[in-house]
N, C-alpha and C positions, 0 to 999 in steps of 0.2 A: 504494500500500500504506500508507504515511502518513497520516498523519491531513493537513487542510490546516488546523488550526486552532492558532493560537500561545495558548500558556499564559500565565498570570497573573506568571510572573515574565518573558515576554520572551523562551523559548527557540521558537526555528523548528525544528522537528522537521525538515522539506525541506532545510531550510537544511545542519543540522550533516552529518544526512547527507551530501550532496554534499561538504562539505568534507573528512567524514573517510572517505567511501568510495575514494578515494586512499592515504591512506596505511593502510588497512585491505587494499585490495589488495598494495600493494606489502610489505609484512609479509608475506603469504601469497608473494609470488614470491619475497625472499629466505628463506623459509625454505623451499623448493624447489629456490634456487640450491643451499644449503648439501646438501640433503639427496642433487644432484647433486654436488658437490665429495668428498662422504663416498664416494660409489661408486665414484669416481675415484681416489679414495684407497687406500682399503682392495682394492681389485682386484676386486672383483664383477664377476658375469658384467653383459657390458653390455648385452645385449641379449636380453629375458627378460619375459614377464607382468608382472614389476613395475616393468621400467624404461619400458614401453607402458602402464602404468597412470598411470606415474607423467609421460611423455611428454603425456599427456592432459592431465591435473591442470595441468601447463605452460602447455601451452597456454590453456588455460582461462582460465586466471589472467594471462595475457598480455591476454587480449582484453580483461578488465576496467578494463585502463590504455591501450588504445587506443579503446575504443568506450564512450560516456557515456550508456548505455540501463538505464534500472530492468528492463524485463523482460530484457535479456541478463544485468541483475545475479540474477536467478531461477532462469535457465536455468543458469549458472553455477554458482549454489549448488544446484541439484539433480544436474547432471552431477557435481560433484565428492561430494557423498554419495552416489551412485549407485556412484560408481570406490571412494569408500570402504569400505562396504558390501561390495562383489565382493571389494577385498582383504583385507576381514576375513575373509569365510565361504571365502577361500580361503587363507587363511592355516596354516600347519604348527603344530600344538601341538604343545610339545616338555615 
């Protein structure tokens, strides 16, 4: 998806990627941990459409700090706007 070609000041497009695609993931899993810890908290039902959406979403984002694949990084980011999408158009306006 990159370009393979380095710019005039010296940056590697591939490069930075791979470095920051680490801690780009792991941002997305602690802010999942957290948003698990809130449910835990507050006493929500725990088991419910949106804790299986959000069970998903987990998942997801797990596999992108075990497995070092650009196209699982695609499928990844389409899964998780796919689950996002569902939970908006399923979402309660109040």
């Amino acid at each position: 998806v990159l370009p393979r070609l380095v710019s005039e000041d010296g940056i590697d497009m591939r490069r930075a990627y791979e470095t920051e695609r680490r801690a780009f993931a792991w941002l997305f899993v602690l802010y999942m941990l957290a948003n698990w810890i809130l449910v835990f908290v507050t006493g929500a039902p725990l088991w419910n459409g949106i804790t299986l959406q959000r069970t998903a979403v987990s998942i997801l984002l797990v596999s992108l700090l075990m497995v070092n694949s650009r196209r699982l990084d695609w499928f990844v980011a389409i899964g998780v706007m796919a689950i996002a999408i569902v939970r908006t158009a399923t979402q309660a306006v109040r």
